[in-house]
N, CA and C atoms as a LAMMPS dump frame, in Angstrom:
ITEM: TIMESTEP
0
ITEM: NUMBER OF ATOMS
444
ITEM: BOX BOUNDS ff ff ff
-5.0000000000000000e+02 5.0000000000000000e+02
-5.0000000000000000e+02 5.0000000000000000e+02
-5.0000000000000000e+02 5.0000000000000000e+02
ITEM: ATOMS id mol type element x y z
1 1 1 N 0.842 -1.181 0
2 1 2 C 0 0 0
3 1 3 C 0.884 1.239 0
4 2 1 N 0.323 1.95 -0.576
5 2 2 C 1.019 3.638 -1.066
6 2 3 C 0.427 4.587 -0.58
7 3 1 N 0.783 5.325 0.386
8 3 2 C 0.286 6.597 1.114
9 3 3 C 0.81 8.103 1.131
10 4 1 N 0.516 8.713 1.307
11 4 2 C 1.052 10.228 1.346
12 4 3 C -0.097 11.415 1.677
13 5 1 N 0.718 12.411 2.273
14 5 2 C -0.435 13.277 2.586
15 5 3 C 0.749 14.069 1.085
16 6 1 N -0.536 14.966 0.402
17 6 2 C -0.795 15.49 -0.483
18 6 3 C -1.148 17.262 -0.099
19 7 1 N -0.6 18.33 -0.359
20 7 2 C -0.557 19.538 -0.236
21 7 3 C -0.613 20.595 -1.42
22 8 1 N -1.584 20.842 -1.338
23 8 2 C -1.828 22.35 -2.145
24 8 3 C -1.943 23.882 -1.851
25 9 1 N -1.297 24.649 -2.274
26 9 2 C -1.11 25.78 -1.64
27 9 3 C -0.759 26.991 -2.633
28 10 1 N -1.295 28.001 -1.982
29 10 2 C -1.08 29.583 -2.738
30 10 3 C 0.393 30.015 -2.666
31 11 1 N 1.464 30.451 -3.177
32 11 2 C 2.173 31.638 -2.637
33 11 3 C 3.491 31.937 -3.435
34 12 1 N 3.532 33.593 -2.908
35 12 2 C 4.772 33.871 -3.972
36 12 3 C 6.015 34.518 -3.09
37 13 1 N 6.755 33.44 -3.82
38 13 2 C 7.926 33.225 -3.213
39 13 3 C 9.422 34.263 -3.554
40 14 1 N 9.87 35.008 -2.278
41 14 2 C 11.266 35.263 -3.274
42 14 3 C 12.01 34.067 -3.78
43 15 1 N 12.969 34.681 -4.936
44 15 2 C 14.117 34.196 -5.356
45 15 3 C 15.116 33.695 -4.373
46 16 1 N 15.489 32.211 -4.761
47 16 2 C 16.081 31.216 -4.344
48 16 3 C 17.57 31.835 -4.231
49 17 1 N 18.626 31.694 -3.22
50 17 2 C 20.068 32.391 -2.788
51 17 3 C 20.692 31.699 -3.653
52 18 1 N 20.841 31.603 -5.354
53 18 2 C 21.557 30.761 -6.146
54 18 3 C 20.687 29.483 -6.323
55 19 1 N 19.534 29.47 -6.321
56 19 2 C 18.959 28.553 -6.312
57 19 3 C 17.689 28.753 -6.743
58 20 1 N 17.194 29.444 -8.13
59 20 2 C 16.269 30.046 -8.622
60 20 3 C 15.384 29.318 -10.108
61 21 1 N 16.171 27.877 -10.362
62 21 2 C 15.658 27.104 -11.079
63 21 3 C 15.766 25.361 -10.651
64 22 1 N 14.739 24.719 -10.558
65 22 2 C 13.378 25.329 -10.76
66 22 3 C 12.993 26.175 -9.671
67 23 1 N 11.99 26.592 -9.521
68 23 2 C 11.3 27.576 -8.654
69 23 3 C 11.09 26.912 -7.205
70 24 1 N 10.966 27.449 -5.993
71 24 2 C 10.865 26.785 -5.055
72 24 3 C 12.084 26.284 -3.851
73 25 1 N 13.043 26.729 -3.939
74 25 2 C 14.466 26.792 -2.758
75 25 3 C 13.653 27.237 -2.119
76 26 1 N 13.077 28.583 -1.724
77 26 2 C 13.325 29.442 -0.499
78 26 3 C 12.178 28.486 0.515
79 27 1 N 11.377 27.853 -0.786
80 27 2 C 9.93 26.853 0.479
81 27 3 C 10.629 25.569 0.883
82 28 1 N 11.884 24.974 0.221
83 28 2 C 12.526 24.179 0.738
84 28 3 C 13.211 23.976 1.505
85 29 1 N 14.281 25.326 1.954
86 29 2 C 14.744 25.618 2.728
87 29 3 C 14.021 26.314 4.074
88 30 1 N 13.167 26.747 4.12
89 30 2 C 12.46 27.56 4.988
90 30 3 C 11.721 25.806 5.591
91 31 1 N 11.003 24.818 5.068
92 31 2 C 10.919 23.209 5.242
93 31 3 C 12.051 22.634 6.068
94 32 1 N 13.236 22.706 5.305
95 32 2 C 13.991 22.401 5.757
96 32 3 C 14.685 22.648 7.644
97 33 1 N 14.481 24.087 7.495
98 33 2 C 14.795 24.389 8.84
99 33 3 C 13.909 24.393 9.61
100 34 1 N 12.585 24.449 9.302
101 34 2 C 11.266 24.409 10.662
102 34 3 C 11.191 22.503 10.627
103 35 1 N 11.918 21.422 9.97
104 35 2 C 11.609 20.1 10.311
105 35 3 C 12.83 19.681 11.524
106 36 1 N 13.878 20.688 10.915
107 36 2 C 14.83 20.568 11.62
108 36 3 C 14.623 20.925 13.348
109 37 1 N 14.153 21.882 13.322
110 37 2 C 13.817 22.366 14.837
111 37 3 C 12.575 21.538 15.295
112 38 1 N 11.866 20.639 14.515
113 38 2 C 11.152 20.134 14.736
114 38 3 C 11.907 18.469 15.754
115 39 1 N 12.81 18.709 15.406
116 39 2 C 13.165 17.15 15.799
117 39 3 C 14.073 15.973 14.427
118 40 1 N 13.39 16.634 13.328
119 40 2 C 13.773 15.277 12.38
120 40 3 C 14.802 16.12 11.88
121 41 1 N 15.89 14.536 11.187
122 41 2 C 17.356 14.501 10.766
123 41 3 C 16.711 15.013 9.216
124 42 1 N 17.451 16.12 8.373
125 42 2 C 16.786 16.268 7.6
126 42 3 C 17.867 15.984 6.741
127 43 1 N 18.281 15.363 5.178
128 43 2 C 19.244 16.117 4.495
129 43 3 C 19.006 17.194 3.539
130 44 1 N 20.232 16.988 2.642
131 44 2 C 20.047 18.669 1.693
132 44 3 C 19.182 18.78 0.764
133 45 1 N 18.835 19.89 0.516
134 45 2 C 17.928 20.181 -0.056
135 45 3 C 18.372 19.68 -1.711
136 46 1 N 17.612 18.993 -2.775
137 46 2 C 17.798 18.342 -3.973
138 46 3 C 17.116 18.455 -4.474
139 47 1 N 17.425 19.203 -6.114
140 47 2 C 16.605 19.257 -7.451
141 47 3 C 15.859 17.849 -7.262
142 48 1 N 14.46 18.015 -7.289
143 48 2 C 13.495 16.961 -7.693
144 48 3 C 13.332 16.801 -9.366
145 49 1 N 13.733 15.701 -10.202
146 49 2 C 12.973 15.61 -11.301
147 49 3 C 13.157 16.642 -12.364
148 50 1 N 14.029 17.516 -12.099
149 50 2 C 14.245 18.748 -12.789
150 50 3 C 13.078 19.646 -12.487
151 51 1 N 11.819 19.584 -11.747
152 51 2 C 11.24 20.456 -11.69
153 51 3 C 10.727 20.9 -10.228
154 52 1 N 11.359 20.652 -9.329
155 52 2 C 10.895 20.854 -8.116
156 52 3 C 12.281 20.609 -7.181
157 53 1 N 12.065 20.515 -5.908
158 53 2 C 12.748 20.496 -4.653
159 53 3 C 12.386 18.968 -3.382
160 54 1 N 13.637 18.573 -3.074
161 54 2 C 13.17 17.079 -2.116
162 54 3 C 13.798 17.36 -1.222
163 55 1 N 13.352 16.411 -0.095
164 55 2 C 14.02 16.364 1.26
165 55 3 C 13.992 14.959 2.027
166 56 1 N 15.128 14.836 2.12
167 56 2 C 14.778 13.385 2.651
168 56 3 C 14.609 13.584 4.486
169 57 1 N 13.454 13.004 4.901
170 57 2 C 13.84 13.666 5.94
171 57 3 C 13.903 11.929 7.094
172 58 1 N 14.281 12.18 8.695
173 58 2 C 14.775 10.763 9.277
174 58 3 C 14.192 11.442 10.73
175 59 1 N 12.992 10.573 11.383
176 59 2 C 13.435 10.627 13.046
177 59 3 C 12.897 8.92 13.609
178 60 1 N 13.82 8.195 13.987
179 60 2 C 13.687 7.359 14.313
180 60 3 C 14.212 6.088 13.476
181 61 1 N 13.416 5.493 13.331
182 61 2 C 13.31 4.203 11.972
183 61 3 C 12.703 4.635 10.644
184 62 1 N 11.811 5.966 10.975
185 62 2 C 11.195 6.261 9.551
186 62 3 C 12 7.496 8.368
187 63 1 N 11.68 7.032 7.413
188 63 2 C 12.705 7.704 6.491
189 63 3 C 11.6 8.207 5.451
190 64 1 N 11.181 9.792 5.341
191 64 2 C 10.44 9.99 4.314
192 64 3 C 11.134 10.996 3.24
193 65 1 N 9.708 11.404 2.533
194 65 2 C 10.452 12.01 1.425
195 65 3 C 9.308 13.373 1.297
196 66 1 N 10.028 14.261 1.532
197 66 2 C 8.808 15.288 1.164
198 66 3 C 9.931 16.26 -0.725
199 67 1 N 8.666 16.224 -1.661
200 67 2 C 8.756 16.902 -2.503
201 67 3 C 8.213 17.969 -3.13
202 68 1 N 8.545 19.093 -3.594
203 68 2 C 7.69 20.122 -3.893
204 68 3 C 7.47 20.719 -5.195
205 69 1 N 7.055 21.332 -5.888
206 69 2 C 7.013 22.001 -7.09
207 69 3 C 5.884 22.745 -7.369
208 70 1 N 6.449 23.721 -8.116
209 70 2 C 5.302 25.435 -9.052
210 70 3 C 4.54 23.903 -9.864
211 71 1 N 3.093 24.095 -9.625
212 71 2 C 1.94 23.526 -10.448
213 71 3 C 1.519 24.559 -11.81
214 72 1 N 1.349 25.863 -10.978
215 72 2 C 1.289 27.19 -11.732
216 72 3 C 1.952 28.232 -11.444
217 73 1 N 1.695 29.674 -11.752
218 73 2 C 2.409 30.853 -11.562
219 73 3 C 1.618 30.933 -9.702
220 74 1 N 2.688 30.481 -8.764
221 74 2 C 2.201 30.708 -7.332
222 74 3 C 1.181 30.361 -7.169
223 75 1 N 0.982 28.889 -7.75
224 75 2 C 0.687 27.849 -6.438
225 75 3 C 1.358 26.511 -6.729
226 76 1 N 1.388 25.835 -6.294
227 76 2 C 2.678 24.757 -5.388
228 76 3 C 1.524 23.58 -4.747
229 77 1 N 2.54 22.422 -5.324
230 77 2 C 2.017 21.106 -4.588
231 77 3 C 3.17 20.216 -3.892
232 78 1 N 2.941 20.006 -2.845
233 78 2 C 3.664 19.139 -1.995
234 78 3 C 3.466 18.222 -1.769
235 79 1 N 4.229 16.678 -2.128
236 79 2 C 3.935 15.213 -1.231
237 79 3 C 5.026 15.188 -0.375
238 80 1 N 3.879 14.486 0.896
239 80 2 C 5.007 13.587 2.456
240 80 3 C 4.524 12.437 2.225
241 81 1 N 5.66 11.74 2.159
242 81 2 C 5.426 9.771 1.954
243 81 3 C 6.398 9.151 2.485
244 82 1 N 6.437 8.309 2.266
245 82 2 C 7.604 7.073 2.651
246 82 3 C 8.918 7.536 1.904
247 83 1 N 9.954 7.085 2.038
248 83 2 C 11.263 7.299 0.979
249 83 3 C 11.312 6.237 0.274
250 84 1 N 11.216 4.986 0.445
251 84 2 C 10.801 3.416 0.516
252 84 3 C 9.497 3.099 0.265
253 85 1 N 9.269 2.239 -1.021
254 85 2 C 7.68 1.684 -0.702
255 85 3 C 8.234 0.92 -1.695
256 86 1 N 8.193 -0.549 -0.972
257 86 2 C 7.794 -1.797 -2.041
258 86 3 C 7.583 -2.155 -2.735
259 87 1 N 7.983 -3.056 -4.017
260 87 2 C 7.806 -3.134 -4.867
261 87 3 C 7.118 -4.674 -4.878
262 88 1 N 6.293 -5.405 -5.692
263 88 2 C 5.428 -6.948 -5.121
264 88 3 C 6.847 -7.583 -4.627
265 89 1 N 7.719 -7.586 -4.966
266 89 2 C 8.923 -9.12 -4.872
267 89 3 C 9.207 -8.325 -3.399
268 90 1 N 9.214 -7.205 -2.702
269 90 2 C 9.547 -6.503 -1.511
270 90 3 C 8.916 -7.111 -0.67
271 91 1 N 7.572 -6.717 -1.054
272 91 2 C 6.507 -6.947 0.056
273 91 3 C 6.231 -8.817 0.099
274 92 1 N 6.493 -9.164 -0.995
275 92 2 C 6.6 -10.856 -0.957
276 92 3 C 7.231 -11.811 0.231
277 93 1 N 8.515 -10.586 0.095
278 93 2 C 9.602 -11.288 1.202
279 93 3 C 9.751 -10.392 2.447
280 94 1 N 8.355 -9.694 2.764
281 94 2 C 8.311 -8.736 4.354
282 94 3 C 8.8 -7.453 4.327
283 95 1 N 9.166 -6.636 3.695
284 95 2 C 9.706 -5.404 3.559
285 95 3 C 8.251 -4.71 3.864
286 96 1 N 8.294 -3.904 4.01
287 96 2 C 7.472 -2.486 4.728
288 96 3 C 7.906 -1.471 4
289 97 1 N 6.711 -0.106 3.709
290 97 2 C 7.877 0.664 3.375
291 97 3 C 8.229 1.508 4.573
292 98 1 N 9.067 2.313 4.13
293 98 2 C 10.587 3.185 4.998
294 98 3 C 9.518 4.003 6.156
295 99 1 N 8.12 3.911 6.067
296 99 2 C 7.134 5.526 6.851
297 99 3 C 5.786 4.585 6.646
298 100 1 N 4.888 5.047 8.038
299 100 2 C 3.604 4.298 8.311
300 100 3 C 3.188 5.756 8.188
301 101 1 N 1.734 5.581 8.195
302 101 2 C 0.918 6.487 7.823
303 101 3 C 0.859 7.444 9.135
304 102 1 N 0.696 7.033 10.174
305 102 2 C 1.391 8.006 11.13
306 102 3 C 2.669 8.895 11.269
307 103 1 N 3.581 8.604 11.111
308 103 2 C 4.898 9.063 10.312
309 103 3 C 5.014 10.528 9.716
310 104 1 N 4.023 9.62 8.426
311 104 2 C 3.819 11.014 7.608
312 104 3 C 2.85 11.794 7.977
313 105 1 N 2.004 11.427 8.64
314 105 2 C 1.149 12.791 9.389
315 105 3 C 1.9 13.379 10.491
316 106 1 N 2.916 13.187 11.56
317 106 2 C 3.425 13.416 12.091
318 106 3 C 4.521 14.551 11.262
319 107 1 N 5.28 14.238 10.168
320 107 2 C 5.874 15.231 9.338
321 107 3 C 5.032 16.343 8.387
322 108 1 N 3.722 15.828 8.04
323 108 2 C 2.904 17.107 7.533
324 108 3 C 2.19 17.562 8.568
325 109 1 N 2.196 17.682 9.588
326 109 2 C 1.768 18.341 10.699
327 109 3 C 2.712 19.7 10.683
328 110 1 N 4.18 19.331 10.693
329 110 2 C 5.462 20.107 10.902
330 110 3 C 5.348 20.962 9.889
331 111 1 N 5.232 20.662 8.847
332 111 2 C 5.326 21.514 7.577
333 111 3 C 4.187 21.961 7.214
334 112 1 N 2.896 22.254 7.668
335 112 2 C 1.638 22.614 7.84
336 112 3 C 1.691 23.718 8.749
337 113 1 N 2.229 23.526 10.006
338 113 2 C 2.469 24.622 10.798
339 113 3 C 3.395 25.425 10.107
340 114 1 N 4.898 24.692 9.82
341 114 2 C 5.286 26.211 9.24
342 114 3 C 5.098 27.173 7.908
343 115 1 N 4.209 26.444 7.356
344 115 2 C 3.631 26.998 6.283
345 115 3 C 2.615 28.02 6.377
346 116 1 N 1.962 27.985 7.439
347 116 2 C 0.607 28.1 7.866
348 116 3 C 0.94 29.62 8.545
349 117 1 N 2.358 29.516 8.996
350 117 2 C 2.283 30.752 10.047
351 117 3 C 3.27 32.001 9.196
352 118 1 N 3.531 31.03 8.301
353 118 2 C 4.316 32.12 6.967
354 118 3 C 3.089 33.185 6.411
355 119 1 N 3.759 34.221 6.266
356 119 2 C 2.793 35.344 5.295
357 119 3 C 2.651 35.462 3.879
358 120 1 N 3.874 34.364 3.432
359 120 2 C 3.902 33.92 2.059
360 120 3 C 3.007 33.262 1.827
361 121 1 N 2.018 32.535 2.119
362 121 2 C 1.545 31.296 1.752
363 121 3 C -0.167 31.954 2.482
364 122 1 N -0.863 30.508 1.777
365 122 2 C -2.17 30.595 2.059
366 122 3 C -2.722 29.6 1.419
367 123 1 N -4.243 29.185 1.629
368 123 2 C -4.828 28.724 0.762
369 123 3 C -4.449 26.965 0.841
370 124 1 N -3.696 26.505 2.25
371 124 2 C -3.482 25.251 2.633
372 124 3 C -4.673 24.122 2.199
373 125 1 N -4.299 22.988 1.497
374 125 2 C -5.451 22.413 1.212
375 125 3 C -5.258 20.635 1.364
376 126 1 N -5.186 19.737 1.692
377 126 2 C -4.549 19.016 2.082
378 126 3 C -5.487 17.373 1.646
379 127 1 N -4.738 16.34 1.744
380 127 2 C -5.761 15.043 1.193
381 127 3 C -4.928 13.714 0.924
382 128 1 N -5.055 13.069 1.977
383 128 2 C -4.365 11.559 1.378
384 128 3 C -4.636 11.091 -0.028
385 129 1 N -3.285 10.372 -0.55
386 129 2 C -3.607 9.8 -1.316
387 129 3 C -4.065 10.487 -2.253
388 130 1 N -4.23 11.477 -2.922
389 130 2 C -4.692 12.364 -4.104
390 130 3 C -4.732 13.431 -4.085
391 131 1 N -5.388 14.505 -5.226
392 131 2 C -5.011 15.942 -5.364
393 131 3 C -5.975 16.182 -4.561
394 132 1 N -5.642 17.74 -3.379
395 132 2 C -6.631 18.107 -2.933
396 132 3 C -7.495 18.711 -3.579
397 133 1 N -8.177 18.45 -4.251
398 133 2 C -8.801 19.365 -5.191
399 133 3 C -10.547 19.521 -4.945
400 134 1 N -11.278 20.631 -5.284
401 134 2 C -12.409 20.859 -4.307
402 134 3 C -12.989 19.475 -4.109
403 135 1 N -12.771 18.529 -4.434
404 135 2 C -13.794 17.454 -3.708
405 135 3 C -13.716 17.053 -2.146
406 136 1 N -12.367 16.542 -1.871
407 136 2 C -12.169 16.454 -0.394
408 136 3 C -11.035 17.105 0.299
409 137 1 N -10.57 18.159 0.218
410 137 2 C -9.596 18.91 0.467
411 137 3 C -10.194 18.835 2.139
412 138 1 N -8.799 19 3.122
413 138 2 C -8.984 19.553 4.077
414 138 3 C -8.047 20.45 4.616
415 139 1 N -8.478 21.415 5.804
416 139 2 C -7.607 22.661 5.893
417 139 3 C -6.223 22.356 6.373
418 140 1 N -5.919 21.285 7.294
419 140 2 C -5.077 20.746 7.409
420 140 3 C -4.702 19.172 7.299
421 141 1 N -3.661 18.951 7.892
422 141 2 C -3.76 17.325 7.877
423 141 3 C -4.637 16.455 8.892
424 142 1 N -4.641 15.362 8.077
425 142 2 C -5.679 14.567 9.497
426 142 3 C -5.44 13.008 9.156
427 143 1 N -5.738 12.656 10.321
428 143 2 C -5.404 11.075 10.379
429 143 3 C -5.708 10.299 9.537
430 144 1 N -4.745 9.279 9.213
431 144 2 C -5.803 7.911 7.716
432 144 3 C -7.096 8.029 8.438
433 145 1 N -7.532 8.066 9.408
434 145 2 C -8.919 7.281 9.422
435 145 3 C -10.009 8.103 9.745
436 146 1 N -9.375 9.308 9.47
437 146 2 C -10.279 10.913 8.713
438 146 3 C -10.273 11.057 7.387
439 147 1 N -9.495 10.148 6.777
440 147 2 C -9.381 10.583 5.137
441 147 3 C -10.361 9.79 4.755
442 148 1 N -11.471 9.078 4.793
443 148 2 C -12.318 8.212 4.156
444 148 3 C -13.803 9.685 3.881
């Protein structure tokens, strides 16, 4: 099974300190340091895909992956998931992936707050497993067993 909390959001961002393509350093880094004070081992910030920004982030046994990228001109979608997720021959022979669904609500909690209290941003919209998009968006994150 494949999980992630899913993030949609308003905002315009300055220019990245040398870091202005693709769009999106300053929300990675600004991520970066509110997960950090949060508790979790984070590493460096990494071109996603050529079009976005990743983070691998670590507290405990769980190892996720939060990624970001411009959808449009200022607004931005974010996934928190596992770093790890199974492939059938994985899960055949007991592998798990790297983050339980608690995990990652526990890390989009972190990055919800500091998003939330930024003046850059707005318009938080949030949804396991798919785009938040007006059908079931919620204002923040919430437990798997609120997402039904």
């Amino acid at each position: 099974m494949t999980f992630s909390q899913n993030l949609q959001f308003d905002g315009r961002v300055p220019a990245g300190e040398g870091l202005d393509h693709p769009a999106g350093a300053f929300i990675a880094r600004l991520l970066q340091s509110k997960m950090q004070d949060s508790g979790w081992r984070v590493g460096e910030v990494g071109n996603w895909r050529g079009s976005g920004w990743s983070l691998v982030c670590r507290q405990g046994d769980a190892e996720l992956q939060v990624a970001i990228c411009e959808i449009a001109p200022s607004e931005w979608m974010l996934q928190v998931g596992p770093f790890y997720v199974p492939g059938l021959f994985g899960r055949l022979c007991g592998r798990g992936p790297s983050a339980d669904c608690g995990e990652v609500l526990a890390l989009a909690r972190v990055i919800h707050f500091a998003l939330a209290a930024d003046s850059h941003f707005s318009r938080l919209r949030w949804r396991w497993d798919g785009l938040p998009d007006d059908r079931k968006p919620t204002p923040e994150p919430t437990p798997w067993d609120d997402a039904s």
